[in-house]
C-alpha atoms as an extended CHARMM CRD file, in Angstrom:
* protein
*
       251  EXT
         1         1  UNK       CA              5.3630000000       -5.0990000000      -17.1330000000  PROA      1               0.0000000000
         2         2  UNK       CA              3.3550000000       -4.5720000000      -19.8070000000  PROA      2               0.0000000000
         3         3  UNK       CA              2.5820000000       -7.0020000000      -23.0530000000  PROA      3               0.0000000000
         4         4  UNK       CA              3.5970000000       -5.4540000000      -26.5460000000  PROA      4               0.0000000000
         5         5  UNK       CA              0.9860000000       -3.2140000000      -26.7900000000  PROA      5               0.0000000000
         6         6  UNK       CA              2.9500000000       -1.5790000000      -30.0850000000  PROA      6               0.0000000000
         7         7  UNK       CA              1.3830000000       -4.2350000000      -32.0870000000  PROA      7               0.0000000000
         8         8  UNK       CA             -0.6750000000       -3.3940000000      -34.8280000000  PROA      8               0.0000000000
         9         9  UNK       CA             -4.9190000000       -3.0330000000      -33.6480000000  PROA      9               0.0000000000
        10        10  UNK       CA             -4.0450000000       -2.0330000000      -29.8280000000  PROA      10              0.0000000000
        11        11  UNK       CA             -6.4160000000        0.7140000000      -28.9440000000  PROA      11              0.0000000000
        12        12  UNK       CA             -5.6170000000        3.9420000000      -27.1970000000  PROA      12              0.0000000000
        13        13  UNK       CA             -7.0920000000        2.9750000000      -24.3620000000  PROA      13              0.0000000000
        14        14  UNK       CA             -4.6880000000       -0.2850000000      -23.9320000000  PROA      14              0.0000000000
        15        15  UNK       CA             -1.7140000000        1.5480000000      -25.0360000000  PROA      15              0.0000000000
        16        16  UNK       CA             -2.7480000000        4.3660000000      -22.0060000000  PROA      16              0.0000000000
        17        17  UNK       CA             -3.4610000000        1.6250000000      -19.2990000000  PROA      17              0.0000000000
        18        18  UNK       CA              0.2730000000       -0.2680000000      -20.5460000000  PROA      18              0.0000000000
        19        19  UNK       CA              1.6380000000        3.2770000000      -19.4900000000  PROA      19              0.0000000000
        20        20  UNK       CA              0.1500000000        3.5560000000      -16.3780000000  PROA      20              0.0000000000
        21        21  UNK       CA              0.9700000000       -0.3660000000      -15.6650000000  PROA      21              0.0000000000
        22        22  UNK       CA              4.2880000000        0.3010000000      -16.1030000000  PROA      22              0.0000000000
        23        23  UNK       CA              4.6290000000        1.9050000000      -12.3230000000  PROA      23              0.0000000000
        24        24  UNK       CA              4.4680000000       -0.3520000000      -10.1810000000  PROA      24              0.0000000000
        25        25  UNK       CA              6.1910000000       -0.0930000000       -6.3680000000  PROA      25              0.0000000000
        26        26  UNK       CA              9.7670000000       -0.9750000000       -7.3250000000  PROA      26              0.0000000000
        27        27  UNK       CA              9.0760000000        1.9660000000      -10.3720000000  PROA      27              0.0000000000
        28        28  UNK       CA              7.8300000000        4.7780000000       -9.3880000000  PROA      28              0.0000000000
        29        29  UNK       CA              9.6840000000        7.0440000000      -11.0710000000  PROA      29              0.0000000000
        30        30  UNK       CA             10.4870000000        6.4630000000      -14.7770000000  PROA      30              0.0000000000
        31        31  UNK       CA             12.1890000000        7.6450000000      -17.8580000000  PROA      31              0.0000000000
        32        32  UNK       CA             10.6600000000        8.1470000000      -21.3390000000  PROA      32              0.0000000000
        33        33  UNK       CA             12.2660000000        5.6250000000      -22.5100000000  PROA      33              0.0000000000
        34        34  UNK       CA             11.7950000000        3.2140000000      -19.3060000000  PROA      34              0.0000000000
        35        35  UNK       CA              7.9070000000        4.2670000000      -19.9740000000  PROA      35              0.0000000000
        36        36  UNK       CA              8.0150000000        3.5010000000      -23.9270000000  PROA      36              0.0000000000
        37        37  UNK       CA             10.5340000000       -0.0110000000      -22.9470000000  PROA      37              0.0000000000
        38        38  UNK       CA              7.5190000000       -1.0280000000      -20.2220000000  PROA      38              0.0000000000
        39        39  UNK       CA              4.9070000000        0.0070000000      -21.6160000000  PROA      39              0.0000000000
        40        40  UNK       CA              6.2210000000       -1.8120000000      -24.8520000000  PROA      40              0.0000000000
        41        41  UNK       CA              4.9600000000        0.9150000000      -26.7000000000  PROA      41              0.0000000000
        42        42  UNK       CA              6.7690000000        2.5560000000      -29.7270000000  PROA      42              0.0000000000
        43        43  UNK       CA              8.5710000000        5.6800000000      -28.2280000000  PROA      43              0.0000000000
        44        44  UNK       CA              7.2320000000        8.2060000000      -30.3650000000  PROA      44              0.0000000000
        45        45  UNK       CA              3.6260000000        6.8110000000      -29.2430000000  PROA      45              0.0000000000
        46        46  UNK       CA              4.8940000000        7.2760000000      -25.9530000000  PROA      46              0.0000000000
        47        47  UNK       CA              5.9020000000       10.1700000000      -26.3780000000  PROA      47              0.0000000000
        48        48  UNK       CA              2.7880000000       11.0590000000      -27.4390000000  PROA      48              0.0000000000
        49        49  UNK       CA              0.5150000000        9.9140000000      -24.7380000000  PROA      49              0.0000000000
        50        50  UNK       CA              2.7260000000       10.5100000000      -22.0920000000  PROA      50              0.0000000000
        51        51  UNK       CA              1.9870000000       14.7320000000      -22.6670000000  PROA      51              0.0000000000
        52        52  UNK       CA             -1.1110000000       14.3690000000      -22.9320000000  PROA      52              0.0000000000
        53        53  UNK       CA             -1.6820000000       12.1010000000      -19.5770000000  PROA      53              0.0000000000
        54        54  UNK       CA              0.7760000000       14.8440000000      -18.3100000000  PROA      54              0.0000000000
        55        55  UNK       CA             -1.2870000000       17.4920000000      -19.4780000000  PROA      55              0.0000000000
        56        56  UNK       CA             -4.5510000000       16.0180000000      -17.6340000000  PROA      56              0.0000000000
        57        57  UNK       CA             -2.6740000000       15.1960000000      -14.4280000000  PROA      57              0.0000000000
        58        58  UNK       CA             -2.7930000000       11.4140000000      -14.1030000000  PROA      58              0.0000000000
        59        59  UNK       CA              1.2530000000       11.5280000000      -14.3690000000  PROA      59              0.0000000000
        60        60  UNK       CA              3.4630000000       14.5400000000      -13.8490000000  PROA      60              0.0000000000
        61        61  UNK       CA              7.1910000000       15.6580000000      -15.1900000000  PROA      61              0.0000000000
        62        62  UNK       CA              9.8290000000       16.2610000000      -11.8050000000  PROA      62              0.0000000000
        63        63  UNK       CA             12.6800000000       18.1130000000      -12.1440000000  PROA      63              0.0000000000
        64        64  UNK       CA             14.8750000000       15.9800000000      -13.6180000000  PROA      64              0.0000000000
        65        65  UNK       CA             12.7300000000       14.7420000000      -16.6650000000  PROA      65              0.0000000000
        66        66  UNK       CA             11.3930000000       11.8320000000      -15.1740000000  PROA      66              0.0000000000
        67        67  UNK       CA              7.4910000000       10.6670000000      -14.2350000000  PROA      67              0.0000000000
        68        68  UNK       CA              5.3970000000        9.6380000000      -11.4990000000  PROA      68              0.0000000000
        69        69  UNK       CA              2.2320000000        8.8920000000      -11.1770000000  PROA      69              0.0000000000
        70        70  UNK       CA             -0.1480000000       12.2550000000      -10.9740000000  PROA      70              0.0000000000
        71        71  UNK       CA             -2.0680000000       13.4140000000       -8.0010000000  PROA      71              0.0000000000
        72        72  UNK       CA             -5.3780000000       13.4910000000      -10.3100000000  PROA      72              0.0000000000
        73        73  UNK       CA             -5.0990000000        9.7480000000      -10.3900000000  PROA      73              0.0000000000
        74        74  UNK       CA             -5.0990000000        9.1690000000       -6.6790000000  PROA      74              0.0000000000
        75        75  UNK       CA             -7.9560000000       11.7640000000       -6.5270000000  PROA      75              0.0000000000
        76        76  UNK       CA             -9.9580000000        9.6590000000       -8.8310000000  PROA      76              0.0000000000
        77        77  UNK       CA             -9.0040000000        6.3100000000       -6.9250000000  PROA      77              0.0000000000
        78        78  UNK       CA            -10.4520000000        8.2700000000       -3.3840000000  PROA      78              0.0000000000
        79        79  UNK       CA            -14.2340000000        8.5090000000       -5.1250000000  PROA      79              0.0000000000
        80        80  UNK       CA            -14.1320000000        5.0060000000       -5.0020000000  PROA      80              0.0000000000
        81        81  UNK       CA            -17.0930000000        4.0110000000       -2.6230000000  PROA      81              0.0000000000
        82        82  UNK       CA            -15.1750000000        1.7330000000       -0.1650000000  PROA      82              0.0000000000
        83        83  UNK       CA            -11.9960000000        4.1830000000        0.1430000000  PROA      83              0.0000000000
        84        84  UNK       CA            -13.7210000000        7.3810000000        0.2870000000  PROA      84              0.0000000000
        85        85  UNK       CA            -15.9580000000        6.1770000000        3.3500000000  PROA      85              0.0000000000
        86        86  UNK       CA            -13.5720000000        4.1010000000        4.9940000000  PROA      86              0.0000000000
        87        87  UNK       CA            -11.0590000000        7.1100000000        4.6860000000  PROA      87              0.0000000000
        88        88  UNK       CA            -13.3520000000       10.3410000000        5.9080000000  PROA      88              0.0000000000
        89        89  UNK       CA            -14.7470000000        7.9060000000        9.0210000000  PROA      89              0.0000000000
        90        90  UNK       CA            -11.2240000000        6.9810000000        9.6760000000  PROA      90              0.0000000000
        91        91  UNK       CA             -9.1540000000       10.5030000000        9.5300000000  PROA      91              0.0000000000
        92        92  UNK       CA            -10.3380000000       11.2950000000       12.9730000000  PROA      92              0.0000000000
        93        93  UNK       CA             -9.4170000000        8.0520000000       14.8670000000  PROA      93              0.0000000000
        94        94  UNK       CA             -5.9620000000        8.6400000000       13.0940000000  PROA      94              0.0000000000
        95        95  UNK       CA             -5.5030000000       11.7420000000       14.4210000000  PROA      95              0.0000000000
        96        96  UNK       CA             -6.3440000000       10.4300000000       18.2570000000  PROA      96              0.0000000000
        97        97  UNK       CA             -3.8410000000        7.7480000000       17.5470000000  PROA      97              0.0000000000
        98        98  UNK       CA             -0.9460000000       10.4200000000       16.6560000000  PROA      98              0.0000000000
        99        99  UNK       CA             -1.8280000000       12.6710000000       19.4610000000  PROA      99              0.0000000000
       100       100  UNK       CA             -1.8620000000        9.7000000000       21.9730000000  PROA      100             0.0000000000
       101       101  UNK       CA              1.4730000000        8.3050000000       20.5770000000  PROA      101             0.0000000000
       102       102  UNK       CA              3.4990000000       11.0210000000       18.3080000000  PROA      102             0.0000000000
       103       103  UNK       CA              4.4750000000        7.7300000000       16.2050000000  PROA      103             0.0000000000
       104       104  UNK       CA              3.6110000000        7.4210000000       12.3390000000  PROA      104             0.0000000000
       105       105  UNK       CA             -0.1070000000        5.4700000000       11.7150000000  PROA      105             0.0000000000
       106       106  UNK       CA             -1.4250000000        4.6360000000        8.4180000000  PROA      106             0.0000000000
       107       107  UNK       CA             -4.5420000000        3.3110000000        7.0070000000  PROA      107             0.0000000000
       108       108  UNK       CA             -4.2610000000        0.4580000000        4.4420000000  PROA      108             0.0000000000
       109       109  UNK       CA             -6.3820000000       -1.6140000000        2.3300000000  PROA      109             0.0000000000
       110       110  UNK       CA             -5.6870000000       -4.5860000000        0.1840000000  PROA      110             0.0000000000
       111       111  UNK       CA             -5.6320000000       -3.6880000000       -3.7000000000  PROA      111             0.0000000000
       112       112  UNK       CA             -4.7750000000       -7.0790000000       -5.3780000000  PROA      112             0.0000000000
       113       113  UNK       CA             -1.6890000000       -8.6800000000       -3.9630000000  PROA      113             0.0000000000
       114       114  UNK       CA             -0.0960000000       -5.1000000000       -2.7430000000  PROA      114             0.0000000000
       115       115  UNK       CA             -1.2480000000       -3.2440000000        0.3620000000  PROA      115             0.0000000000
       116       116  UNK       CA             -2.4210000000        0.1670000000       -0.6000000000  PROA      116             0.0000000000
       117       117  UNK       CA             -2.1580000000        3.1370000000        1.8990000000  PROA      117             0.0000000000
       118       118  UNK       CA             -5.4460000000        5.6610000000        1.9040000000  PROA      118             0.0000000000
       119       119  UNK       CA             -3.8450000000        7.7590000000        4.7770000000  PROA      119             0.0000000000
       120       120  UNK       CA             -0.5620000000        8.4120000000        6.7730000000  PROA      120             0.0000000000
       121       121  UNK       CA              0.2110000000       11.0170000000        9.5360000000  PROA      121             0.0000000000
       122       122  UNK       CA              4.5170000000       10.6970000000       10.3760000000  PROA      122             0.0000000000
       123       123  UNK       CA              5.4850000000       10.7680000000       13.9700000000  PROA      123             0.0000000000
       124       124  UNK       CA              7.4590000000       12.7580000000       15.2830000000  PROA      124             0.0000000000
       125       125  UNK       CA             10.5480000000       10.1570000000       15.8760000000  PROA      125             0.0000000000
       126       126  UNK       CA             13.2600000000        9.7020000000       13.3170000000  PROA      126             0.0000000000
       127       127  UNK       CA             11.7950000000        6.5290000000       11.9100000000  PROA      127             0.0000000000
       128       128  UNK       CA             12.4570000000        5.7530000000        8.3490000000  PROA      128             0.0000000000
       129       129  UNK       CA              9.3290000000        5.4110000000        6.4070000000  PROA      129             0.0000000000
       130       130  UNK       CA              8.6260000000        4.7080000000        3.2800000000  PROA      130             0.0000000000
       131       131  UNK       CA              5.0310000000        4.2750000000        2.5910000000  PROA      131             0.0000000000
       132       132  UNK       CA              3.2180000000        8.0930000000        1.3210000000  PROA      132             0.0000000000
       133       133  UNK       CA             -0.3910000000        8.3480000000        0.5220000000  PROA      133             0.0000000000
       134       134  UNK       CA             -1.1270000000        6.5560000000       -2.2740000000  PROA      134             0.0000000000
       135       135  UNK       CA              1.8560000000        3.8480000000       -2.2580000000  PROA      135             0.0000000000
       136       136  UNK       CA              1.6020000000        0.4980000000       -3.2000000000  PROA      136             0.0000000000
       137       137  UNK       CA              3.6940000000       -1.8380000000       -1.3030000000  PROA      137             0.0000000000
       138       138  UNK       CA              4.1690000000       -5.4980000000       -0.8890000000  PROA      138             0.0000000000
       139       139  UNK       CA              1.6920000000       -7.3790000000        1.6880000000  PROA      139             0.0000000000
       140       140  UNK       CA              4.6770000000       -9.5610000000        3.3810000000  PROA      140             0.0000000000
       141       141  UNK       CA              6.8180000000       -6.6890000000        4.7250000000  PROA      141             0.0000000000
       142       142  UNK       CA              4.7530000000       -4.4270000000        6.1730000000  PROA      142             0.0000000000
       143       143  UNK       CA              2.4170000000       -4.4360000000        9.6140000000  PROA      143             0.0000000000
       144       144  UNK       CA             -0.2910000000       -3.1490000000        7.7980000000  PROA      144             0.0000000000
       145       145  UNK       CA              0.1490000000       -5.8110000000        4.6390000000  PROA      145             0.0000000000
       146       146  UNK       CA              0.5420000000       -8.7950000000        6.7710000000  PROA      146             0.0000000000
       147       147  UNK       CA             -2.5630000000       -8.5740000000        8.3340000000  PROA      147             0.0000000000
       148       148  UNK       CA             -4.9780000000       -7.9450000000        5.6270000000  PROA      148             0.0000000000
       149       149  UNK       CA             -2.7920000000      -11.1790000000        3.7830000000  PROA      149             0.0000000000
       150       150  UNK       CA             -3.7690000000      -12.8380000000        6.8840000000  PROA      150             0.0000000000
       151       151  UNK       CA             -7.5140000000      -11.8950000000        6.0390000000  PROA      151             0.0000000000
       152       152  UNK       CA             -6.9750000000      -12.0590000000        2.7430000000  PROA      152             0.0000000000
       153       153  UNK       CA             -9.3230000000      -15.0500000000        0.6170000000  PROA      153             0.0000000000
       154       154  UNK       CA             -7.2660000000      -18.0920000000        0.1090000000  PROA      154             0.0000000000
       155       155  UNK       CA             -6.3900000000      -17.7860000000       -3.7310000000  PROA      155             0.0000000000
       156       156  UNK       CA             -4.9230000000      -14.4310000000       -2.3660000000  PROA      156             0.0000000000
       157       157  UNK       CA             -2.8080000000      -15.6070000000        0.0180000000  PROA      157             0.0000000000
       158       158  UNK       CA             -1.9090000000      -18.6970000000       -1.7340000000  PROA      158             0.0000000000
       159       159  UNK       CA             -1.0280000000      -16.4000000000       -4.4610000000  PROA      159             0.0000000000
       160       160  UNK       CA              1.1110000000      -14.2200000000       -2.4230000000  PROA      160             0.0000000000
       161       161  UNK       CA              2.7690000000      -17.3960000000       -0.7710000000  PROA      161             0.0000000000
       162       162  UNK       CA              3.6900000000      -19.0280000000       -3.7770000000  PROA      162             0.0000000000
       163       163  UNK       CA              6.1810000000      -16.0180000000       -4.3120000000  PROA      163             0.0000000000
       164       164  UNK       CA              8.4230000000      -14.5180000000       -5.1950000000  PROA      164             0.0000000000
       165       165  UNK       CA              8.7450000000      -12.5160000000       -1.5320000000  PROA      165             0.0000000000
       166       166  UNK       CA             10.7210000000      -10.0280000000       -2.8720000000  PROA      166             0.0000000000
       167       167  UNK       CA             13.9280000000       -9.9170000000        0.2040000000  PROA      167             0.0000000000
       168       168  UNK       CA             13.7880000000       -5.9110000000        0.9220000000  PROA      168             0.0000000000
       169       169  UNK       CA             15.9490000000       -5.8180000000        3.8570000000  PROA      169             0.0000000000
       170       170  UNK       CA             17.8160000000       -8.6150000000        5.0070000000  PROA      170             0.0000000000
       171       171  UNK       CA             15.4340000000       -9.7910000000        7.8680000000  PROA      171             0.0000000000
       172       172  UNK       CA             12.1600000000       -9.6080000000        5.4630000000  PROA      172             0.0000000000
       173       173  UNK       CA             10.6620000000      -13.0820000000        5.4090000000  PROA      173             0.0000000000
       174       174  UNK       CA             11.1060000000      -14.9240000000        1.9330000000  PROA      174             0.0000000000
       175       175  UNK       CA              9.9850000000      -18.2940000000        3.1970000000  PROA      175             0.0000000000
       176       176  UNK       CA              6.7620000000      -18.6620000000        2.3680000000  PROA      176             0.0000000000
       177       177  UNK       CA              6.6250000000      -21.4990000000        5.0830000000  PROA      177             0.0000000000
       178       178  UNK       CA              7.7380000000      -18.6950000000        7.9040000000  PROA      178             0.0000000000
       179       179  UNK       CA              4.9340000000      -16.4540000000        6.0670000000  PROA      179             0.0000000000
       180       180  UNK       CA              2.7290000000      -19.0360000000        6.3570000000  PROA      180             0.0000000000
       181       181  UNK       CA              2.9400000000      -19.7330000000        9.9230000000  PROA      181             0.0000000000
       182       182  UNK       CA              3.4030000000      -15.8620000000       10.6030000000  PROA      182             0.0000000000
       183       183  UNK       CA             -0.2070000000      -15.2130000000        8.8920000000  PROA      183             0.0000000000
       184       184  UNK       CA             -1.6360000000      -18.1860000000       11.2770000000  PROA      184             0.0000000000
       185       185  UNK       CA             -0.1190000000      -16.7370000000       14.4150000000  PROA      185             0.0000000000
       186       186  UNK       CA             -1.9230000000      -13.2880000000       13.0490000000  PROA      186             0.0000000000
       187       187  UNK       CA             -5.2590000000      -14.4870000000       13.0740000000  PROA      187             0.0000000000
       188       188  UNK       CA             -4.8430000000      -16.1450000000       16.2150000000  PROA      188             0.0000000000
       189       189  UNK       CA             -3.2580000000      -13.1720000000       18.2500000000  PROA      189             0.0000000000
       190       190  UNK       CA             -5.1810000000      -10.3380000000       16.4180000000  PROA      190             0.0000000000
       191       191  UNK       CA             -2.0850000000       -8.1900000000       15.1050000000  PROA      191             0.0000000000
       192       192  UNK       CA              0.4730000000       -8.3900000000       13.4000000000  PROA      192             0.0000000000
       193       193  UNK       CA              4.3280000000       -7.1780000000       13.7780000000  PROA      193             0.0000000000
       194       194  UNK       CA              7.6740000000       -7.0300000000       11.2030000000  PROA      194             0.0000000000
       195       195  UNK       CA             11.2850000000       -6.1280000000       12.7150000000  PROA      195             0.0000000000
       196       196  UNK       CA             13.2400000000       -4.3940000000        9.7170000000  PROA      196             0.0000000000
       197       197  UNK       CA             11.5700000000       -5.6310000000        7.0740000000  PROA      197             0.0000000000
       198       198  UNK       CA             10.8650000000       -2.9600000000        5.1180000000  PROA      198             0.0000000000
       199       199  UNK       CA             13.3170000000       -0.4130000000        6.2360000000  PROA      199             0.0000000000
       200       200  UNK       CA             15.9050000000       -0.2580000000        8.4060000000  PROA      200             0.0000000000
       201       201  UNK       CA             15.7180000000        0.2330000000       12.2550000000  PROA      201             0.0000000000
       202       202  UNK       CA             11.5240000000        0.3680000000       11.6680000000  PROA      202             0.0000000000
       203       203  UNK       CA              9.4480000000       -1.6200000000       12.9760000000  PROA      203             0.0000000000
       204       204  UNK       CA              5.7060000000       -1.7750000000       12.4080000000  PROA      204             0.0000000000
       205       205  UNK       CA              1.9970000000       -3.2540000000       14.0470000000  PROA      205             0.0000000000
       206       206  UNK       CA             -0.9310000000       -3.9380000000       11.7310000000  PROA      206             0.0000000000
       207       207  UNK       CA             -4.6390000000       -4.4850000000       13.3280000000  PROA      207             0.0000000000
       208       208  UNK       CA             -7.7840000000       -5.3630000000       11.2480000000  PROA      208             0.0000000000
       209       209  UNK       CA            -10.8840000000       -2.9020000000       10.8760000000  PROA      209             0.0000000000
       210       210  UNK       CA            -13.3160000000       -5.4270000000       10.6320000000  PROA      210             0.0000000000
       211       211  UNK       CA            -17.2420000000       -5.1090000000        9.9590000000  PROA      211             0.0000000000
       212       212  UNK       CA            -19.7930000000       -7.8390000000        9.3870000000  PROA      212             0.0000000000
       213       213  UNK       CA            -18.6830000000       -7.8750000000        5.7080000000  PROA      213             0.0000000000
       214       214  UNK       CA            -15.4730000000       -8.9060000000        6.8600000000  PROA      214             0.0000000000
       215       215  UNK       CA            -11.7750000000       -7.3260000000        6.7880000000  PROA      215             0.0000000000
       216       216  UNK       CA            -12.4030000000       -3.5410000000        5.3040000000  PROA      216             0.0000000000
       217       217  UNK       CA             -8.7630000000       -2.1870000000        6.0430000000  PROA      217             0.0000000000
       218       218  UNK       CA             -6.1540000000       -2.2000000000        8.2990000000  PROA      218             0.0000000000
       219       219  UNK       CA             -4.3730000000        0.2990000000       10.5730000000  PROA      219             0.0000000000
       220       220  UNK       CA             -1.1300000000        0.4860000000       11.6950000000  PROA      220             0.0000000000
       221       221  UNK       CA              1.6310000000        2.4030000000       13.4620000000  PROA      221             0.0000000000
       222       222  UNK       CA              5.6080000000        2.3490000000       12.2890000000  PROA      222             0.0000000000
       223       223  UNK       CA              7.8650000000        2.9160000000       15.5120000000  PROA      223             0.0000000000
       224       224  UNK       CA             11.5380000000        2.8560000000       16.4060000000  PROA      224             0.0000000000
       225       225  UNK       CA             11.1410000000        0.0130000000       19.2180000000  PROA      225             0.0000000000
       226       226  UNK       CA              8.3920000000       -2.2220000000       20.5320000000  PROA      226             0.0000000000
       227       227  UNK       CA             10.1020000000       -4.3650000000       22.8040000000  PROA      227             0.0000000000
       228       228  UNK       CA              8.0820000000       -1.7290000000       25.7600000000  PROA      228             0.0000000000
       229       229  UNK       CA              5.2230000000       -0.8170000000       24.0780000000  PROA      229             0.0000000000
       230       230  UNK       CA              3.6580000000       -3.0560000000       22.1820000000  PROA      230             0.0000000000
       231       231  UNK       CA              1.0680000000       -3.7970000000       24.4260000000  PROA      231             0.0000000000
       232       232  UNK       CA             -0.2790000000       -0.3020000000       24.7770000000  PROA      232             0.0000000000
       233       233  UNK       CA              0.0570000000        0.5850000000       21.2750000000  PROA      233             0.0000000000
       234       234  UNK       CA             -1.5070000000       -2.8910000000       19.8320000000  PROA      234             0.0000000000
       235       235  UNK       CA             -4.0810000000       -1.5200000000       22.2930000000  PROA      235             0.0000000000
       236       236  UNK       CA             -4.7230000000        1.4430000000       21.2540000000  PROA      236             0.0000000000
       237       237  UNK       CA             -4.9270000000        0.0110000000       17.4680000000  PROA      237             0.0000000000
       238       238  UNK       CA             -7.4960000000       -2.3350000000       18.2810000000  PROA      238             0.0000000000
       239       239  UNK       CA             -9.4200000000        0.7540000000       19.9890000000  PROA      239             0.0000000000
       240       240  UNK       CA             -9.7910000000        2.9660000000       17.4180000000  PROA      240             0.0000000000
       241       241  UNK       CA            -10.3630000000       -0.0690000000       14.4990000000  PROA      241             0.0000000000
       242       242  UNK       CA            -13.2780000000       -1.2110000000       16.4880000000  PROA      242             0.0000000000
       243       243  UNK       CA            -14.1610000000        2.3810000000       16.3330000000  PROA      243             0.0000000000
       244       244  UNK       CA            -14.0930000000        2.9440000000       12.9530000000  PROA      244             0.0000000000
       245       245  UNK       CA            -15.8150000000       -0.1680000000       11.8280000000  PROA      245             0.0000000000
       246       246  UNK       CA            -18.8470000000        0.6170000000       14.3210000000  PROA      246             0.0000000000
       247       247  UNK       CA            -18.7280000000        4.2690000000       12.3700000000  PROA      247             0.0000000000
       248       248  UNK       CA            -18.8610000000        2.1360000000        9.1400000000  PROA      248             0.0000000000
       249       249  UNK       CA            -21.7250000000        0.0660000000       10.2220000000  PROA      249             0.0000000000
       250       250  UNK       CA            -23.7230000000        3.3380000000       11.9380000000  PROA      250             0.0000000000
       251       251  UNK       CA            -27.2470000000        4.1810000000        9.8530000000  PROA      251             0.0000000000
């Protein structure tokens, strides 16, 4: 949450990033006055710059009076140099992935201490999902998050570690001595795994895409059961991120 940025000599520009702060991946949909309370802006400022950021597109108005976060924003975000490439050299491996599997994959990078997903395609199983395009979500319960916090520098993971793991469901690891020893066994076995962690009766891989600059991304598929499969699918992961990263490196 946001510092008081009501305070007399804020500029505009602090008083528009405090309103965009204020989602974060337990808020993504807010109130007025949740925005104004956040934001710690006064609420007729809020007011204010909450049209006209609604007018542009970086947050829009749903049904019921509330915000989220505007598709121009995540538009923006995708020009970024290392999203936009890693995305439009991935999209294609994604799609083999689905139409080898028919289960949900997503590409993921790390942004901060959050694991942000570029791309998702759903399966065609009943698996509960809730990463979209564009999410935010934390690093410790997901496939995806847990191995780029496995590749992540140390002051990141030690960051991470020292909490709070925010308990999601109740088998998402909160011991940051289990994480620990989880992100070891990652590195070492080239994947990574959660049971139920994020939502219930999913369960979720994570490879690397790695290049010679290191740990670019991560893909990842979210699946019902992987007691039979996880072999073939961890498989298939590793595949198409080798893939990708030589596409990366290509002149």
């Amino acid at each position: 949450m946001a510092g008081n940025t009501s305070v007399q000599g804020a500029t505009v520009t602090s008083r528009v990033l405090a309103l965009l702060g204020a989602f974060d991946a337990s808020h993504r949909e807010l109130t007025l006055s949740d925005l104004g309370r956040r934001s710690g802006l006064a609420l007729p400022t809020a007011h204010r710059l909450v049209g006209e950021l609604t007018t542009w597109g970086a947050l829009r108005r749903t049904g019921s009076g509330t915000y989220v976060v505007g598709k121009r924003l995540w538009d923006i975000g995708l020009l970024a140099p290392v999203a936009r490439e890693l995305r439009e050299v991935a999209v294609p491996f994604l799609h083999d992935l689905y139409g080898a599997t028919l289960e949900t994959v997503h590409l993921a990078v790390r942004e901060d201490d959050h694991v942000l997903y570029l791309e998702t395609l759903s399966g065609t199983r009943s698996v509960p999902v809730v990463s979209t395009v564009g999410s935010r979500l934390p690093m410790h319960a997901t496939g995806v998050g847990k191995v780029l916090l496995a590749h992540a520098p140390d002051d990141v993971r030690q960051r991470v570690l020292a909490g709070p793991l925010t308990r999601l469901m109740p088998r998402t690891i909160t011991s940051p001595a289990i994480l620990a020893r989880q992100l070891d066994r990652i590195l070492a076995d080239g994947y990574a795994t959660t049971d139920e962690e994020m939502t219930p009766g999913a369960r979720s891989l994570g490879v690397p895409i790695a290049t010679d600059d290191g740990v670019v991304g991560a893909l990842g598929f979210v699946v019902d059961d992987l007691r039979r499969s996880r072999g073939r699918l961890v498989a298939a992961l590793q595949v198409a991120a080798h893939g990708i990263a030589r596409s990366l490196q290509s002149p």
